[in-house]
C-alpha positions in Angstrom: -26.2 -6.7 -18.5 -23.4 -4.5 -20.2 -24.7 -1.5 -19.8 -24.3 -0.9 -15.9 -20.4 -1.8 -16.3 -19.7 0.6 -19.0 -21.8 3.4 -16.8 -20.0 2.0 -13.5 -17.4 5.2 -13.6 -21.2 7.9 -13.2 -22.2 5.0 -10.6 -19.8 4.9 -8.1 -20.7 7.6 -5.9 -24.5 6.2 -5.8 -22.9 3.0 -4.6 -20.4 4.6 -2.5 -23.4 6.2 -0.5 -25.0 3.2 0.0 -22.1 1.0 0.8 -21.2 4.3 3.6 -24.4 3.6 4.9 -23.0 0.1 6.5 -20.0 -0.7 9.2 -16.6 -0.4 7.1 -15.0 -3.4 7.7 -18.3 -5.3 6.8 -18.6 -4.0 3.7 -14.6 -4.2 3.0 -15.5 -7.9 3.1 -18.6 -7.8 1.4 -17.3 -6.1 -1.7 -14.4 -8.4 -1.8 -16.9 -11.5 -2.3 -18.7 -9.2 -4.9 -15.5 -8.3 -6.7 -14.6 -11.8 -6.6 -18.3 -13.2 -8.0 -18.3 -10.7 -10.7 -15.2 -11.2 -12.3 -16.0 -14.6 -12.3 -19.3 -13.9 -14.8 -18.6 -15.1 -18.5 -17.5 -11.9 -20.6 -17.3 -9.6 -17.7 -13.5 -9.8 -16.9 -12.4 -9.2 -20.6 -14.6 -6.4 -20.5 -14.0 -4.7 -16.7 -10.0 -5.1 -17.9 -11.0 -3.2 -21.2 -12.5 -0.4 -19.3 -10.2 0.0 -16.7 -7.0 -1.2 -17.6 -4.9 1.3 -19.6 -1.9 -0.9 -21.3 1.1 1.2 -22.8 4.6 0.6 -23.5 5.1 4.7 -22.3 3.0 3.6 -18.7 6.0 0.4 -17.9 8.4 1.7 -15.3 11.2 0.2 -14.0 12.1 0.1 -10.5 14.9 -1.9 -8.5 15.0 -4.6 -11.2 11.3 -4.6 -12.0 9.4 -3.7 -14.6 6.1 -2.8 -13.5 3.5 -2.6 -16.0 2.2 0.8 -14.6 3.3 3.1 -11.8 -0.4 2.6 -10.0 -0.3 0.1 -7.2 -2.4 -1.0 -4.4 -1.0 -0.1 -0.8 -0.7 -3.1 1.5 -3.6 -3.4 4.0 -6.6 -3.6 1.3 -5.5 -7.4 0.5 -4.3 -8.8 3.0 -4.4 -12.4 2.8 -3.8 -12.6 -0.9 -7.8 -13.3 -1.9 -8.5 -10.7 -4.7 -4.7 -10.1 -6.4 -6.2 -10.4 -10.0 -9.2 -9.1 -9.6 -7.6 -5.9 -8.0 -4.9 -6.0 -11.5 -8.4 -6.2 -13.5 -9.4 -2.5 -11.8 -5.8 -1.6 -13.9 -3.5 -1.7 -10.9 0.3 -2.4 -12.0 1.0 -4.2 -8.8 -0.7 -5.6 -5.2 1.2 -5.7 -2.1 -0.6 -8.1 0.1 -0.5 -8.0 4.3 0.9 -6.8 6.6 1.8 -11.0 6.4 2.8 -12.2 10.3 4.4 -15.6 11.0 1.2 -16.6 12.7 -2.4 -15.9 11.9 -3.7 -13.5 13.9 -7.4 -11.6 14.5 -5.9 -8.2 15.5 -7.7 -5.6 17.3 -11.3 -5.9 19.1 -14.0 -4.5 16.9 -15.0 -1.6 15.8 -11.6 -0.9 14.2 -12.4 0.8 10.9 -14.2 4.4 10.8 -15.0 7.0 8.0 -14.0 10.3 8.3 -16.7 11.1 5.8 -16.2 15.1 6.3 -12.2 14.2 5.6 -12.1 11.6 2.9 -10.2 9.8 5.4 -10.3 6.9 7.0 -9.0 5.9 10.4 -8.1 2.2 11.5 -6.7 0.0 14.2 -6.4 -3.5 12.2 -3.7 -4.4 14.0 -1.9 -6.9 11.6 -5.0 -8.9 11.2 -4.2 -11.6 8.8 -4.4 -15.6 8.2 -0.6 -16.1 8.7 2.5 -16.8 6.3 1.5 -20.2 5.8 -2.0 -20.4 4.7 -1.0 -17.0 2.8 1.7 -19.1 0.8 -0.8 -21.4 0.1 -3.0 -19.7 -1.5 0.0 -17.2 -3.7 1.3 -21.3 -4.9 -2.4 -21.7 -6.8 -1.9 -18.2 -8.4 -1.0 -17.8 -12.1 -0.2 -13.6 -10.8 -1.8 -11.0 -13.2 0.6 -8.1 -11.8 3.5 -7.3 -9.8 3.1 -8.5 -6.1 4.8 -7.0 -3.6 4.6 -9.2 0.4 4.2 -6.3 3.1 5.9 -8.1 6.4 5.7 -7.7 10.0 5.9 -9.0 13.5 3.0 -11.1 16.0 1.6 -8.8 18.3 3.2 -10.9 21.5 6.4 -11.1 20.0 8.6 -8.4 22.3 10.7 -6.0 19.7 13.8 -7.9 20.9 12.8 -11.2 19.1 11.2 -9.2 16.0 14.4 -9.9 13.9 13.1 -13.5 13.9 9.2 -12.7 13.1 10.7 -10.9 10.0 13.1 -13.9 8.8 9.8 -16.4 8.7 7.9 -14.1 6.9 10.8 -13.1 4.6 11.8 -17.1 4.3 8.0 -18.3 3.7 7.3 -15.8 0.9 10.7 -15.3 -0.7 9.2 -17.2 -3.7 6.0 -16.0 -4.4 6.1 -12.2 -4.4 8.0 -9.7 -6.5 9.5 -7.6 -3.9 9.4 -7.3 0.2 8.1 -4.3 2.3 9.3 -4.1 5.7 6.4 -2.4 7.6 7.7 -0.6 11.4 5.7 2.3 10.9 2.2 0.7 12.0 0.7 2.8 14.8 -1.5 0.2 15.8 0.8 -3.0 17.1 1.7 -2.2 20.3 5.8 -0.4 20.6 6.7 -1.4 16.8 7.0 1.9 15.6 10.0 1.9 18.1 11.9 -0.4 15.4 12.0 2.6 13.4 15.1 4.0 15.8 18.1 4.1 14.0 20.0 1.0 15.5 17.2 -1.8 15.5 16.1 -1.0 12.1 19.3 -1.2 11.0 20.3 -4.2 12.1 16.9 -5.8 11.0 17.3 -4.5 7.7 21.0 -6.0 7.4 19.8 -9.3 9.1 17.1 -9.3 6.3 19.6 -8.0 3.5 22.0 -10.7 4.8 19.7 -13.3 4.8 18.8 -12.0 0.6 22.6 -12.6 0.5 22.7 -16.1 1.6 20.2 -17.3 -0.7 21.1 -15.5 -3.7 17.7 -13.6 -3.8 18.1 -10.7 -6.4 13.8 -9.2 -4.9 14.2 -6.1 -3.2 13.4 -5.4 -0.5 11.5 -1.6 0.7 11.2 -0.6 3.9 7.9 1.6 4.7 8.1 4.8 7.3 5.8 6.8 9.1 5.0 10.6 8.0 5.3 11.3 11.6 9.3 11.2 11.3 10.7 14.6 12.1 13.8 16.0 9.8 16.5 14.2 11.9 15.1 11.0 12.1 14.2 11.0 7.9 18.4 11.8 7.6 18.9 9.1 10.2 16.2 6.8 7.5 18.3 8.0 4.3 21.8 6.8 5.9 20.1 3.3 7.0 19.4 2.7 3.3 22.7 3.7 2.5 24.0 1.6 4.8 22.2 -1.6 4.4 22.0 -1.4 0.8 18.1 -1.7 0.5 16.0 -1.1 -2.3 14.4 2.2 -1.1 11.2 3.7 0.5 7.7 3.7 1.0 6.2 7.2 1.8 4.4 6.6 4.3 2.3 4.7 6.4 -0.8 6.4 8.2 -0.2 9.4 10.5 -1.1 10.0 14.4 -1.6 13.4 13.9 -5.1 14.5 14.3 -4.7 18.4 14.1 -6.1 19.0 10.7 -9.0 17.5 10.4 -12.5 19.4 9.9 -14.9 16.1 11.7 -15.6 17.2 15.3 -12.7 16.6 17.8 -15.4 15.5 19.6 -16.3 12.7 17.0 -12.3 12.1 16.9 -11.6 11.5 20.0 -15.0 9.1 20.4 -13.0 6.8 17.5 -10.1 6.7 19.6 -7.0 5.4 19.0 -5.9 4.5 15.0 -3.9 5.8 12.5 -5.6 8.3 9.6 -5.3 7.9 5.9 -6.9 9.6 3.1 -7.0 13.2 1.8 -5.5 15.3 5.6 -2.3 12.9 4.9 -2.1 14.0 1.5 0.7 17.1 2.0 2.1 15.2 4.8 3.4 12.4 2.6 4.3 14.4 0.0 6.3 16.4 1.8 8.4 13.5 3.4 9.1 12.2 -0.1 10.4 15.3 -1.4 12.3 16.0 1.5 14.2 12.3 0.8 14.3 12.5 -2.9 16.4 15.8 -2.2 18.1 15.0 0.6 19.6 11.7 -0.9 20.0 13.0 -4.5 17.5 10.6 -6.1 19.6 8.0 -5.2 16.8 5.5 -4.5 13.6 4.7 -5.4 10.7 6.1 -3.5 7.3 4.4 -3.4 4.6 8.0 -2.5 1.6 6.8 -1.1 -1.2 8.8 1.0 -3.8 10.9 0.2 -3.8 10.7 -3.5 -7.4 10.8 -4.5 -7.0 12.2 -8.0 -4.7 12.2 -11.3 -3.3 15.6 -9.8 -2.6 14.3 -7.0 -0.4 11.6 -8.0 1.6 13.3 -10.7 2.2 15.7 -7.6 3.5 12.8 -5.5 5.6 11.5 -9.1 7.0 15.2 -9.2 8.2 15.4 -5.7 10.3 12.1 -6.8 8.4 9.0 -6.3 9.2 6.3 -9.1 5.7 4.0 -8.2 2.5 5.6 -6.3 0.0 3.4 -4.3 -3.9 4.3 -3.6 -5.7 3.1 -0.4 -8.7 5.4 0.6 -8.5 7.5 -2.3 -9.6 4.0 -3.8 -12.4 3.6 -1.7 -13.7 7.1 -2.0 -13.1 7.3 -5.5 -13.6 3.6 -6.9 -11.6 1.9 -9.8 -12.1 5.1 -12.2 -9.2 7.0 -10.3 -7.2 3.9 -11.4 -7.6 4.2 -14.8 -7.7 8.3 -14.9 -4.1 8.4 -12.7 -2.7 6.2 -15.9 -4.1 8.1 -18.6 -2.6 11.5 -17.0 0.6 9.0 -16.6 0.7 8.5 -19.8 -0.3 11.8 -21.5 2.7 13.3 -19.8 4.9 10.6 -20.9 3.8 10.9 -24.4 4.5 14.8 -24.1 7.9 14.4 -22.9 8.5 11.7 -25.3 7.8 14.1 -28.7 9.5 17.3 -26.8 
């Protein structure tokens, strides 16, 4: 019974080409109920966190008041609705962010939403903030005994008009104020409809000061991270690095997916048959990069940055670390790679900490 999860790391790509075989978002669902029946087997939890969980004082970094108890998280998007967080911190992740969270449930965009850019080790998708809604979400984080860090990735209904978003924000912020570690502010979605026009300079601002005012009022000490596109341009990323001046947030997720469709090796044909969506995996991997070493240097390090997109292998996230991220979160790269890369990005982690720590 043992033997299959100590030889799970050799396995994965067997399963992953049998899992490919099916729609995406079906199997997304499918291997949630699998993680979740699993981990529930008597042993098997004590054992999967043995094998995958790599526990180090050297590994624990802190970050706008928290200490996380490794730099590895899970991007928000995989869990939305808060159904897997300790099952996801048994595959070794320091921290979950949940959502994108709305104020009211919603079902998102018409189906087929999720595709595979096999050829890319990308992915593209057009959830559209699909989720059960604040309330039934806080439900189920009150039962929760947490096993990590969990961050609450927040966002707007799809009919609410940008000019009321302010207000979709505060319910979301208000409702889970009490059961997550920290707050994401997520504008940078390509796929709800004109929201990626809150990322101008004056409306973020003022939602991020509302939001920051409102942290104020009820003597919250979470932080709270706002998440951008890599589709910014130079101008708008200085415009980004004043506004967190400015409000006083806690600091930056880089980034969300990418619009940009030039560099990919599947077919524009195949592309273009997909439609609309926004790409993540390896072809957003420089991108992403780029943007957080470009704010890292042009603020002086003086915020925390949050590098996620394309990171498919140790290398690839001690790159993102370099460029100056404090924390790094996997999404595809955890789908194309399984719960190994998990395990091998904090072992590389922590061989260079140990390095440093002796020089």
């Amino acid at each position: 019974m043992f033997l299959p999860l100590v030889q799970i790391d050799r396995m994965y790509p067997l399963l992953r080409w049998f899992l490919f075989k099916y729609d995406p978002e079906k199997v997304h669902y499918f291997t949630f109920k699998l993680l979740g029946f699993w981990l529930k087997v008597p042993l098997v939890r004590p054992i999967w966190k043995s094998i995958y969980c790599v526990k180090n004082q050297l590994l624990e970094t802190e970050v706008a008041g928290i200490k996380f108890p490794n730099p590895v998280g899970l991007a928000a998007g995989f869990d939305k609705n808060a159904l897997r967080i300790n099952e996801l911190a048994a595959c070794g992740f320091g921290f979950v962010e949940i959502g994108t969270v709305t104020p009211v449930g919603q079902d998102g965009n018409p189906k087929p939403r999720l595709f595979r850019l096999i050829e890319d080790q990308a992915i593209i998708n057009r959830m559209g903030f699909n989720n059960d809604g604040a309330a039934e979400i806080v439900e189920r984080l009150k039962k929760l005994q947490p096993a990590c860090i969990i961050g609450g990735n927040i966002g707007k209904n799809k009919v609410t008009p940008n000019e009321d978003a302010i207000s979709d924000y505060l319910i979301c912020y208000n409702a889970l104020e009490q059961y997550v570690d920290y707050f994401v502010v997520n504008v940078s979605s390509p796929n709800t409809p004109n929201l990626r026009e809150l990322q101008d300079k004056e409306p973020l601002t003022k939602l991020l000061q509302t939001l920051m005012d409102k942290r104020s009022e009820i003597n919250s000490s979470k932080p709270i991270f706002l998440k951008i596109a890599p589709d910014l341009t130079d101008s708008q990323l200085d415009d980004i690095i004043a506004i967190v001046k400015e409000t006083e947030i806690a600091g930056i997720i880089a980034t969300n997916t990418t619009i940009e469709r030039g560099n990919l090796v599947t077919s524009s044909a195949q592309v273009e048959a997909i439609g609309m969506g926004g790409v993540s995996g390896k072809p957003l991997k420089n991108r992403s990069t780029e943007v957080v070493r470009y704010l890292y240097k042009n603020s002086n390090g003086s915020f925390p940055i949050i590098g996620v997109g394309g990171i498919y292998s140790a290398e690839d996230a001690l790159e993102k670390l370099e460029a100056g991220a404090s924390l790094i979160q996997l999404y595809s790269g955890f789908i194309y790679e399984g719960p190994g890369l998990v395990k091998k990005i904090n072992k590389a982690v922590l061989k260079k900490r140990k390095k440093i720590a002796h020089e």
